[in-house]
N, C-alpha and C positions, 0 to 999 in steps of 0.2 A: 690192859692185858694184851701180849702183844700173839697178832693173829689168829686170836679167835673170838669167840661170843660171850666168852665167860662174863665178862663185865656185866653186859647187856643182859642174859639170862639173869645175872643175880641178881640186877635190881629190880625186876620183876615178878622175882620168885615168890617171894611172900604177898604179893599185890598181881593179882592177876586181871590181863588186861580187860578181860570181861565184864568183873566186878566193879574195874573202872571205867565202864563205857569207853575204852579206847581201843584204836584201832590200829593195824600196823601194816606200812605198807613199805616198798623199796624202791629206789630210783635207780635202774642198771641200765649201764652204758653199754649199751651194743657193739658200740665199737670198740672195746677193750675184749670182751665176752660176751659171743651173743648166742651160747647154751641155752641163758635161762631162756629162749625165745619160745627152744624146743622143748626144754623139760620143764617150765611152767605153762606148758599152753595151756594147761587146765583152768590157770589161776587166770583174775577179772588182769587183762595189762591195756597197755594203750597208750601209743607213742605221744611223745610230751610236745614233738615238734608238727604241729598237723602239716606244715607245708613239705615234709617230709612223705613225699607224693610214690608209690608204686614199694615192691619188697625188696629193691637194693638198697633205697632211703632207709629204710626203715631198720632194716639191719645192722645200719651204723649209725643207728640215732639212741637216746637216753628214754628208755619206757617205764612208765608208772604199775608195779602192782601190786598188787592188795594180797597179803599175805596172812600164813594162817594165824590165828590168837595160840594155836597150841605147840607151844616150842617144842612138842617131842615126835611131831609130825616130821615126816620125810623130806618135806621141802626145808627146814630149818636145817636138816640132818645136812644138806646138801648145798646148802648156803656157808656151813660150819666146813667143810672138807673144801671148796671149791672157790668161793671166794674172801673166806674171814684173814683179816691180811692185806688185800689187795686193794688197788682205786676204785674197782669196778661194777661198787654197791656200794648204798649209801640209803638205810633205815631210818625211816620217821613213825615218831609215834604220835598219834593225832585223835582227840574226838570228831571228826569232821568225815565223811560221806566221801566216799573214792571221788566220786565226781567233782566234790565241792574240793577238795583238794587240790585235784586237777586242774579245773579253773583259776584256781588259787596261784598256785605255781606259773601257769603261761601268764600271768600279769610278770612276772616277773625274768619272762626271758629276752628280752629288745632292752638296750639301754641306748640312750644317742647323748653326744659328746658335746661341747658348747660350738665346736664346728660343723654344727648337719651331719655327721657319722653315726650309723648306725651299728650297732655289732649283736650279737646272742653273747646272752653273758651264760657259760655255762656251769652252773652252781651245782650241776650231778658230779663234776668234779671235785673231788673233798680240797686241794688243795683253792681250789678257788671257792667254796663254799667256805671253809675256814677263816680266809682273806677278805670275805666279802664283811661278814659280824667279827672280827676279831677277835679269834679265837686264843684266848691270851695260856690256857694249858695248855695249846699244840705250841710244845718248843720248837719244831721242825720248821715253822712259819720263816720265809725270809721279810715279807712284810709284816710288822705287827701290831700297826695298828690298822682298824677297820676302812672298809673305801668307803660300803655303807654310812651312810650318816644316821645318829639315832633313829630318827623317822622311820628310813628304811628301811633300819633294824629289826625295830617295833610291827613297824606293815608284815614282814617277813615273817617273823616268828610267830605273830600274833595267833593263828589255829596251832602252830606245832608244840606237843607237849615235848618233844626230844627227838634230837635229828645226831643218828650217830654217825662216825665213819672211822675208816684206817687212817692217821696220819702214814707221813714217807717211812716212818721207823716199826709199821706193821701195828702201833697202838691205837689201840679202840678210844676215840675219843668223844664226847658229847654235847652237843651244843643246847641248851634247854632252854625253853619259849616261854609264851604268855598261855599257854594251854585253855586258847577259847572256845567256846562248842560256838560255832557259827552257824546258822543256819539259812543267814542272807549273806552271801559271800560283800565283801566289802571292795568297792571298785577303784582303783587309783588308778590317776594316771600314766597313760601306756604312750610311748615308752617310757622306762624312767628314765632321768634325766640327771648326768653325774658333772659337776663342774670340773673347773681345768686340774684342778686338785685331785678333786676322786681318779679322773682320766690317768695323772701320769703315776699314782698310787697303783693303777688295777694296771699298767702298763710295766711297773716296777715288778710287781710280784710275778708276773708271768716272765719275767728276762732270762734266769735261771734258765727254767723248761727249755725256753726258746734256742736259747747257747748251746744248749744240752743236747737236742736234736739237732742243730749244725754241728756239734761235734761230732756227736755217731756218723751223722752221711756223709759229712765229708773227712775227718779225721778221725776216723775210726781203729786205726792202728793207733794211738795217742792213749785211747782211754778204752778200749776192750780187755784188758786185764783189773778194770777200775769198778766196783760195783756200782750201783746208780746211787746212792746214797751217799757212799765214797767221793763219787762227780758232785754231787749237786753241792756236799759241803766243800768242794775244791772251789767252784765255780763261785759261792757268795762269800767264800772268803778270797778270792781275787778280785773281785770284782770293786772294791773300797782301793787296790792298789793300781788300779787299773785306773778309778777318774783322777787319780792322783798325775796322770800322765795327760790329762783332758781329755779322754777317750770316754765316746759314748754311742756311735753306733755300732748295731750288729759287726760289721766284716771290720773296724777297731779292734774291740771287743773280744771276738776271734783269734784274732791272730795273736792278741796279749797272751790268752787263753793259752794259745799253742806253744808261746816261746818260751811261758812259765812250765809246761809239760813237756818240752823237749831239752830246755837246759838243766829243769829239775832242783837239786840241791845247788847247780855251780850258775843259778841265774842271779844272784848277789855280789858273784865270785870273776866272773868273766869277765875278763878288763873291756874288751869290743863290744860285746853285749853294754858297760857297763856306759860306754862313749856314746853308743846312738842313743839311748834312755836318755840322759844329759841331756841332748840336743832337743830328743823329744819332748820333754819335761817344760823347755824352755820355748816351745811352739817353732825351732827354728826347722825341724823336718816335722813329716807328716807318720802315721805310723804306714803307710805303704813303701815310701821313703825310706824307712828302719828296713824294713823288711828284703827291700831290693841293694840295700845296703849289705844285710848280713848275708844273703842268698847269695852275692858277686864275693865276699873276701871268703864263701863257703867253696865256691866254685875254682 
């Protein structure tokens, strides 16, 4: 259902979460929207990142909170109007205790990499929460199989009865778990720990985005008429014709990006455009090369 709650209300509707010992709570991102900070101060919250030290941290970090069981209460009303649709909530449904949840979640924020690299993986993100379990009904996914390794999967889900969110196309979508009632939280090792596989998987899925915000900052007259959805399907369908040229970092990657948006339809078509590709294709120039190539016969 795209941007709103309908889904999620109706499967509840005849099953209410009371009657089924479950509880619901939301993971919102501050830094996308941080409303709810003010107009759920009522409700139990509590930043998910404790190193997230004093009220600027905090404001731009992802908070845990416990929300009402009655979907016709004002905070739901205002969940429905404000954020259904959007990245910047993301609903679990869980038998498990604010707290123990909580706990539950920071095992799972540090991952470190088979080179000593540490990073926060952060799964309040739907597009990376979806990436992480392989969420195979989100067609929006550019990666689609999971980084997670079953194990991981299983650890993860294991209290969540259903973890919903917006994919990119505004649809409600739902990941559904092992629906444990726990009541001794279960300890794994912190961080986790992803091989050189999961690394350049969880490194792929994030490239898009990544592209996507250099292209806004720096080439923003390119794609401001383009909606972000528009972008993002431009960017992972170039992106297969792009290693085709042996191009793979970021400022490559870019400027491929940019010469397929500025020659448009006649980038197949343009016999000079079609001579440094040649050369490039065959590793005899570099693409900065192409680029000071095409900028001097533009000049």
């Amino acid at each position: 259902m795209q941007g709103n709650l309908t889904l999620f209300l109706e499967t509840f509707k005849d099953y209410p979460l009371d009657e089924l010992e479950l509880n619901v709570y939301a993971i919102a991102d501050a830094a996308q929207d941080k409303r709810f900070l003010k107009v759920f101060e009522h409700l139990r919250q509590k930043c998910l990142l404790k190193e997230a030290s004093g009220e600027k941290a905090r404001a731009i970090s992802p908070h845990l909170l416990q929300l009402p069981r009655d979907f016709s209460s004002a905070e739901w009303s205002w969940v429905e109007r404000h954020v259904a649709g959007t990245a910047s909530m993301t609903l679990i449904v869980t038998p498990v205790s604010f707290d123990l949840l909580f706990e539950h979640l920071r095992q799972f924020l540090e991952v470190e990499f088979e080179g000593g690299l540490e990073m926060v993986l952060a799964f309040w993100d739907p597009v990376i929460l979806a990436t992480l379990v392989g969420h195979v009904e989100d067609q929006t996914l550019y990666v689609k199989e999971p980084v997670f390794s079953p194990e991981q999967i299983e650890n993860l889900l294991r209290p969540i009865q259903s973890w919903w969110y917006w994919d990119r196309l505004a649809n409600l979508q739902a990941i559904f778990g092992l629906n444990q009632k726990l009541d001794i939280l279960p300890h794994y090792t912190t961080p986790l720990m992803f091989t050189v596989e999961q690394e350049e998987r969880m490194v792929e899925a994030t490239l898009p985005d990544h592209l996507i915000y250099h292209l806004k900052l720096n080439h923003s007259f390119l794609v401001d008429k383009m909606d972000h959805y528009a972008l993002y399907q431009f960017v992972i369908d170039t992106l297969p014709q792009a290693r085709e040229y042996h191009l793979s970092g970021t400022r490559d990657l870019l400027n491929f990006l940019c010469l397929k948006l500025m020659y448009g339809d006649h980038f197949n078509k343009d016999k000079d455009l079609q001579i440094v590709l040649a050369e490039l294709s065959k590793k005899v120039i570099t693409m900065d090369e192409l680029m000071a190539k095409l900028m001097t016969k533009a000049g």
